[in-house]
C-alpha positions as CSV (number, residue, x, y, z in Angstrom):
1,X,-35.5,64.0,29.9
2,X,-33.5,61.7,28.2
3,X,-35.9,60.8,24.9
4,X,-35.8,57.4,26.1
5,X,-38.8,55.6,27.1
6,X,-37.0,51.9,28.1
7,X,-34.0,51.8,30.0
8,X,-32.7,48.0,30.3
9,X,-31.5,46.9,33.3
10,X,-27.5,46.3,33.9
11,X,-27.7,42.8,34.2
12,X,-29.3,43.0,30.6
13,X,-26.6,44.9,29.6
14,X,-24.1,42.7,30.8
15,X,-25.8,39.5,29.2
16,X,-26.3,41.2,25.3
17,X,-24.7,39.9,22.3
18,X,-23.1,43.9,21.4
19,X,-21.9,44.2,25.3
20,X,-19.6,40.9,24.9
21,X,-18.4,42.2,21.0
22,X,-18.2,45.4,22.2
23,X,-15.5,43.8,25.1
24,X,-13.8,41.8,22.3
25,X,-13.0,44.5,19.8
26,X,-12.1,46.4,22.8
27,X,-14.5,49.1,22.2
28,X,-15.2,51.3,25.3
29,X,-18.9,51.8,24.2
30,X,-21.5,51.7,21.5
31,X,-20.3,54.4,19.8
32,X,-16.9,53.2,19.5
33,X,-18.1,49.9,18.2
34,X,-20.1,51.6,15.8
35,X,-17.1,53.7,14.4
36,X,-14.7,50.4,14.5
37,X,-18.2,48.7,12.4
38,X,-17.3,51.7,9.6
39,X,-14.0,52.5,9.9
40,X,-12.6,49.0,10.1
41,X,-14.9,46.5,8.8
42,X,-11.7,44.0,7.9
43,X,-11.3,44.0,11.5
44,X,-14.8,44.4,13.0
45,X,-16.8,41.5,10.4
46,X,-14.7,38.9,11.1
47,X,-14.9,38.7,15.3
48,X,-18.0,39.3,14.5
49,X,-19.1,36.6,12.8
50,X,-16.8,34.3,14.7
51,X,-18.5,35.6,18.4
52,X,-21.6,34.4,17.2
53,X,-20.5,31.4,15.9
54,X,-22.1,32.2,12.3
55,X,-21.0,29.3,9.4
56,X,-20.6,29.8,6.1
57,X,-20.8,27.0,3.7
58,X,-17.9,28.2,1.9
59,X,-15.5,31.1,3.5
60,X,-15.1,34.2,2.0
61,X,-12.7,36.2,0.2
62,X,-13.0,39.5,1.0
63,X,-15.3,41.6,3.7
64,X,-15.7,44.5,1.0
65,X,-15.8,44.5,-2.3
């Protein structure tokens, strides 16, 4: 038994926001993305916020401070 009670189904999968930013920051899987998301936030913030489209009202300088 997996400890998993829901399992989505693929096409799911393949529709979600973290499938499509996984693909872009060439992560493999979720785990990967999730190290890139720690290890590389420079990289990782900015496609993220430009996959979704988010808008600032002013940019900004610097991802960590």
């Amino acid at each position: 038994m997996s400890g998993f009670i829901w399992h989505p189904p693929p096409d799911l999968v393949e529709r979600a926001n973290v499938t499509r930013l996984q693909r872009r920051l060439g992560a493999a899987d979720y785990h990967e993305l999730h190290r890139i998301s720690v290890e590389e936030p420079e990289h990782f913030w900015p496609e993220l916020v430009e996959d979704l489209g988010i808008e600032f009202s002013r940019p900004w300088s610097s991802i960590v401070d």
